[in-house]
C-alpha positions as CSV (number, residue, x, y, z in Angstrom):
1,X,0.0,0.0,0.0
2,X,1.9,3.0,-1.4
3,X,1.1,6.7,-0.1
4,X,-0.3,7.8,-2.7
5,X,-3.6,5.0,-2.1
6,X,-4.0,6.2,1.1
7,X,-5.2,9.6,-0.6
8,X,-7.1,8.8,-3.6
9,X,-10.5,8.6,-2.2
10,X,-10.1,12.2,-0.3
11,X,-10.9,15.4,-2.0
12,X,-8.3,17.7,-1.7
13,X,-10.3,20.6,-3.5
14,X,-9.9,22.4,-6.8
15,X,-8.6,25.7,-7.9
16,X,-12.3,27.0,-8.3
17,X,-12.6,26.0,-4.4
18,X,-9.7,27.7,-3.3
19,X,-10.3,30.7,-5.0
20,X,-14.0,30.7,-3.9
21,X,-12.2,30.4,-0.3
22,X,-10.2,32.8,-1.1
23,X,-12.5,35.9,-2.5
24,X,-15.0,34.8,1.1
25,X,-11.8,35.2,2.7
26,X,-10.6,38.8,1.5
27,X,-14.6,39.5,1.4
28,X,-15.1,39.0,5.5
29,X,-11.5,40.9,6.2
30,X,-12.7,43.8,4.3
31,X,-16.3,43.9,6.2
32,X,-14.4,43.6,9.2
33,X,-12.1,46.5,8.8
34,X,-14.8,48.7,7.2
35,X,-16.9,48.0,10.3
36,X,-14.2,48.9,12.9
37,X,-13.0,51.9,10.2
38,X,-16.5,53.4,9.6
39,X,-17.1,54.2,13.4
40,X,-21.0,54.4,12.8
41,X,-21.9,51.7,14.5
42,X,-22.1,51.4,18.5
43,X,-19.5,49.3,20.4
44,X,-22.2,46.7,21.1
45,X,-22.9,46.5,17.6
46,X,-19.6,46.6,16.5
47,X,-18.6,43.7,19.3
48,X,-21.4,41.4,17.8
49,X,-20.9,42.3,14.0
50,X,-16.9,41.5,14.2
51,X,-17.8,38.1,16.5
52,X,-20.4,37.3,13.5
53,X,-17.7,37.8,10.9
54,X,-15.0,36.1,12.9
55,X,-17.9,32.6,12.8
56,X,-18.2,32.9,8.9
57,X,-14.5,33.2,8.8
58,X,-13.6,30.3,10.6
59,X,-15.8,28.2,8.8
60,X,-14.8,29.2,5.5
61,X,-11.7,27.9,6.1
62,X,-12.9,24.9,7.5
63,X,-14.6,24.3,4.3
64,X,-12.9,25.6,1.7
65,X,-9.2,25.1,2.9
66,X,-9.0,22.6,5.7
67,X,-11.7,20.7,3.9
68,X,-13.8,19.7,6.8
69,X,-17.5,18.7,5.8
70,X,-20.2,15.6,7.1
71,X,-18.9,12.8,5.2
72,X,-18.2,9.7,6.9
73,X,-14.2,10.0,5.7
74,X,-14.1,13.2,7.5
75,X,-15.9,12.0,10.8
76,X,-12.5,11.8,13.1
77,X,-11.3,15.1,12.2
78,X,-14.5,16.3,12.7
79,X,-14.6,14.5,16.2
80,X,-11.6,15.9,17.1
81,X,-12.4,19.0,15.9
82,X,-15.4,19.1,17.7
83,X,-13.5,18.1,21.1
84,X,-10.9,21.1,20.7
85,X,-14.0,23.5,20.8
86,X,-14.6,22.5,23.3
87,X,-12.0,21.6,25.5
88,X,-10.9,25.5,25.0
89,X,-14.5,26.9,25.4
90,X,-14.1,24.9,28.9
91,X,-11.0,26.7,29.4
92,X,-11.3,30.2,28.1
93,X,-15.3,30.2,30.2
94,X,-13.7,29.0,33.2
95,X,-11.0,31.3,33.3
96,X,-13.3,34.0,32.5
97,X,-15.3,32.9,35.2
98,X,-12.9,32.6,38.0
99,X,-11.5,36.2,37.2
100,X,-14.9,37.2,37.4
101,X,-15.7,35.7,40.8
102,X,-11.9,36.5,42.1
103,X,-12.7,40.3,41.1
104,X,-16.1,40.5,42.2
105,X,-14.8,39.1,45.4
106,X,-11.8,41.4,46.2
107,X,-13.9,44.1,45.5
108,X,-16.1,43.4,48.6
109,X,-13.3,43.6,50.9
């Protein structure tokens, strides 16, 4: 079994992907600055809008360059995937919640 067989049956995309990729790519970076540059939006607003973008981002490159989708040849590094995500949403919310508690408790002293 050479390399090469191990490979066949995956799709590494085309050129029309990547460049679809691509264009969504330089498309979502351009919103973003335009909606930090404009300034007409609240920071609220902003804050959401940017998050929003920064979603569609990530999973255009998923798709498009990492190649991620629901087929049953991608299920493990979807799994895994999937378990990263969470494993630092675990981390990043507990942090954010012990800081929380920590400064919401020094400031009753």
């Amino acid at each position: 079994m050479s390399a090469h067989s191990i490979h066949e049956e995956e799709s590494h995309g085309s050129l029309g992907g990547y460049l679809a990729g691509f264009v969504l790519a330089v498309v979502l970076t351009a919103a973003s600055f335009w909606l930090v540059l404009h300034g007409g939006f609240s920071r609220e607003t902003a804050l959401l809008g940017l998050a929003a973008l920064a979603v569609v981002q990530i999973l255009v490159h998923l798709v498009f360059f990492l190649h991620m989708n629901t087929s049953s040849s991608q299920r493990w590094n979807v799994t895994a995937f999937t378990y990263t995500v969470l494993t630092v949403a675990i981390i990043v919310g507990g942090t954010l919640w012990v800081m929380h508690n920590v400064g919401m408790n020094m400031m009753s002293r």
